[in-house]
C-alpha positions in Angstrom: 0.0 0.0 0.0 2.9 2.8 1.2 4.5 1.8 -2.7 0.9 2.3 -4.3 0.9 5.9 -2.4 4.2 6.6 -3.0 3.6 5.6 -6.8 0.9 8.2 -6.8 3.0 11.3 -4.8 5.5 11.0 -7.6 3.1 10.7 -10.7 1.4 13.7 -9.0 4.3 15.8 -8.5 5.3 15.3 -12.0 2.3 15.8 -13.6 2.3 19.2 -11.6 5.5 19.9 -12.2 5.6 20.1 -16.3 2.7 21.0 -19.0 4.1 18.2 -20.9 2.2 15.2 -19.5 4.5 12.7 -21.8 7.6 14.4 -20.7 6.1 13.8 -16.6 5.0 10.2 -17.3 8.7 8.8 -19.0 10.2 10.8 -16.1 7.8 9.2 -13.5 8.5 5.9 -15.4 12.4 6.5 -14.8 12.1 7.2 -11.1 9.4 4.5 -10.7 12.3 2.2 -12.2 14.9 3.6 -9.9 13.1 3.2 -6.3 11.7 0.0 -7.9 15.2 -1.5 -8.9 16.3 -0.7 -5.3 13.7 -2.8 -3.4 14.8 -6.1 -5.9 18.6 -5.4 -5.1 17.4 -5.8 -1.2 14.8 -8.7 -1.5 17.3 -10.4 -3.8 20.2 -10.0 -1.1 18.0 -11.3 1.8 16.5 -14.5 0.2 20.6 -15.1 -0.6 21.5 -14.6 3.1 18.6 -16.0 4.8 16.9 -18.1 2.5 18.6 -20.4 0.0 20.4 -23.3 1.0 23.7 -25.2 0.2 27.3 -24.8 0.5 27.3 -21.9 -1.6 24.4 -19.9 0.6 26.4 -21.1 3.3 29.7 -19.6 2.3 27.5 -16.1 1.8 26.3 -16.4 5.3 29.4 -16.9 6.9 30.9 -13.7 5.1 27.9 -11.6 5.6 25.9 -12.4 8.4 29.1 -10.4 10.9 29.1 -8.2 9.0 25.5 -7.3 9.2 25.1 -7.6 12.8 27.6 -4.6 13.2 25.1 -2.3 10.9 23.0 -0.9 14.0 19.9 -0.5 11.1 20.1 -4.0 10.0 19.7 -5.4 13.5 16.8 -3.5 14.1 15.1 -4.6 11.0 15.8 -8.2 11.9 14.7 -7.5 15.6 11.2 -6.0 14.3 10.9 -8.9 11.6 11.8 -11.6 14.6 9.2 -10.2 16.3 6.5 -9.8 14.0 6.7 -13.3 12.9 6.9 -14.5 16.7 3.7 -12.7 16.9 1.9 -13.7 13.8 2.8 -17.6 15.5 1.3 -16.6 18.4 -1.9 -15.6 16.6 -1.8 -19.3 14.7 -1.3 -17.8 11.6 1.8 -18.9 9.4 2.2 -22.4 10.8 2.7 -25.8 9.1 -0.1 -28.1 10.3 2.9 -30.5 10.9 5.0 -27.6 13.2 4.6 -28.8 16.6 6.1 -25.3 18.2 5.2 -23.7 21.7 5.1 -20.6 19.4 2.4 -21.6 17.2 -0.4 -22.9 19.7 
Protein backbone atom coordinates (compact mmCIF):
# COMPACT_ATOMS: atom_id res chain seq x y z
CA UNK A 1 0.00 0.00 0.00
CA UNK A 2 2.88 2.77 1.21
CA UNK A 3 4.46 1.78 -2.72
CA UNK A 4 0.87 2.26 -4.26
CA UNK A 5 0.93 5.87 -2.43
CA UNK A 6 4.23 6.64 -2.95
CA UNK A 7 3.63 5.61 -6.82
CA UNK A 8 0.90 8.25 -6.82
CA UNK A 9 2.97 11.32 -4.77
CA UNK A 10 5.51 11.00 -7.62
CA UNK A 11 3.13 10.68 -10.73
CA UNK A 12 1.45 13.70 -9.04
CA UNK A 13 4.31 15.79 -8.48
CA UNK A 14 5.34 15.28 -11.98
CA UNK A 15 2.25 15.77 -13.56
CA UNK A 16 2.32 19.17 -11.60
CA UNK A 17 5.53 19.92 -12.22
CA UNK A 18 5.62 20.09 -16.32
CA UNK A 19 2.68 21.01 -19.00
CA UNK A 20 4.14 18.17 -20.95
CA UNK A 21 2.17 15.20 -19.54
CA UNK A 22 4.53 12.74 -21.83
CA UNK A 23 7.57 14.41 -20.65
CA UNK A 24 6.06 13.77 -16.63
CA UNK A 25 5.01 10.24 -17.28
CA UNK A 26 8.73 8.79 -19.04
CA UNK A 27 10.16 10.82 -16.08
CA UNK A 28 7.77 9.18 -13.47
CA UNK A 29 8.47 5.92 -15.44
CA UNK A 30 12.42 6.51 -14.79
CA UNK A 31 12.12 7.21 -11.10
CA UNK A 32 9.44 4.48 -10.67
CA UNK A 33 12.26 2.17 -12.23
CA UNK A 34 14.88 3.57 -9.95
CA UNK A 35 13.11 3.21 -6.28
CA UNK A 36 11.73 -0.03 -7.91
CA UNK A 37 15.16 -1.49 -8.90
CA UNK A 38 16.27 -0.71 -5.28
CA UNK A 39 13.73 -2.85 -3.38
CA UNK A 40 14.76 -6.12 -5.87
CA UNK A 41 18.59 -5.43 -5.05
CA UNK A 42 17.37 -5.83 -1.24
CA UNK A 43 14.82 -8.67 -1.48
CA UNK A 44 17.29 -10.42 -3.85
CA UNK A 45 20.20 -9.96 -1.13
CA UNK A 46 18.02 -11.30 1.81
CA UNK A 47 16.51 -14.46 0.22
CA UNK A 48 20.58 -15.09 -0.56
CA UNK A 49 21.51 -14.61 3.06
CA UNK A 50 18.62 -16.02 4.82
CA UNK A 51 16.91 -18.09 2.51
CA UNK A 52 18.64 -20.44 0.00
CA UNK A 53 20.42 -23.30 1.02
CA UNK A 54 23.73 -25.16 0.19
CA UNK A 55 27.33 -24.83 0.52
CA UNK A 56 27.34 -21.92 -1.62
CA UNK A 57 24.44 -19.94 0.63
CA UNK A 58 26.38 -21.13 3.34
CA UNK A 59 29.66 -19.56 2.30
CA UNK A 60 27.52 -16.07 1.82
CA UNK A 61 26.28 -16.36 5.26
CA UNK A 62 29.36 -16.88 6.86
CA UNK A 63 30.91 -13.68 5.10
CA UNK A 64 27.89 -11.60 5.58
CA UNK A 65 25.86 -12.37 8.43
CA UNK A 66 29.08 -10.43 10.93
CA UNK A 67 29.09 -8.17 8.96
CA UNK A 68 25.51 -7.31 9.24
CA UNK A 69 25.12 -7.63 12.77
CA UNK A 70 27.57 -4.56 13.17
CA UNK A 71 25.06 -2.27 10.86
CA UNK A 72 23.02 -0.90 14.01
CA UNK A 73 19.88 -0.46 11.14
CA UNK A 74 20.13 -3.98 9.96
CA UNK A 75 19.74 -5.43 13.48
CA UNK A 76 16.83 -3.52 14.14
CA UNK A 77 15.12 -4.60 10.98
CA UNK A 78 15.82 -8.16 11.88
CA UNK A 79 14.73 -7.51 15.59
CA UNK A 80 11.16 -6.01 14.29
CA UNK A 81 10.94 -8.85 11.59
CA UNK A 82 11.81 -11.65 14.60
CA UNK A 83 9.22 -10.18 16.27
CA UNK A 84 6.47 -9.77 13.98
CA UNK A 85 6.66 -13.25 12.86
CA UNK A 86 6.94 -14.46 16.73
CA UNK A 87 3.65 -12.70 16.93
CA UNK A 88 1.91 -13.72 13.78
CA UNK A 89 2.81 -17.56 15.46
CA UNK A 90 1.26 -16.62 18.41
CA UNK A 91 -1.93 -15.58 16.58
CA UNK A 92 -1.85 -19.32 14.68
CA UNK A 93 -1.27 -17.78 11.62
CA UNK A 94 1.78 -18.89 9.40
CA UNK A 95 2.15 -22.43 10.81
CA UNK A 96 2.65 -25.78 9.14
CA UNK A 97 -0.14 -28.08 10.29
CA UNK A 98 2.91 -30.46 10.85
CA UNK A 99 5.04 -27.60 13.23
CA UNK A 100 4.62 -28.78 16.60
CA UNK A 101 6.11 -25.33 18.16
CA UNK A 102 5.16 -23.73 21.67
CA UNK A 103 5.10 -20.60 19.40
CA UNK A 104 2.39 -21.58 17.20
CA UNK A 105 -0.42 -22.90 19.72
Amino acid sequence: MSLALRDARVLTDFLRADDDWDAAAHAYAGEHGRYYSVIHSVEDWTTQVFLERGPQADEIRIRALPKLAMDRHVCRAISLQVRTSRSTLRRGRGCLATTRSADCS
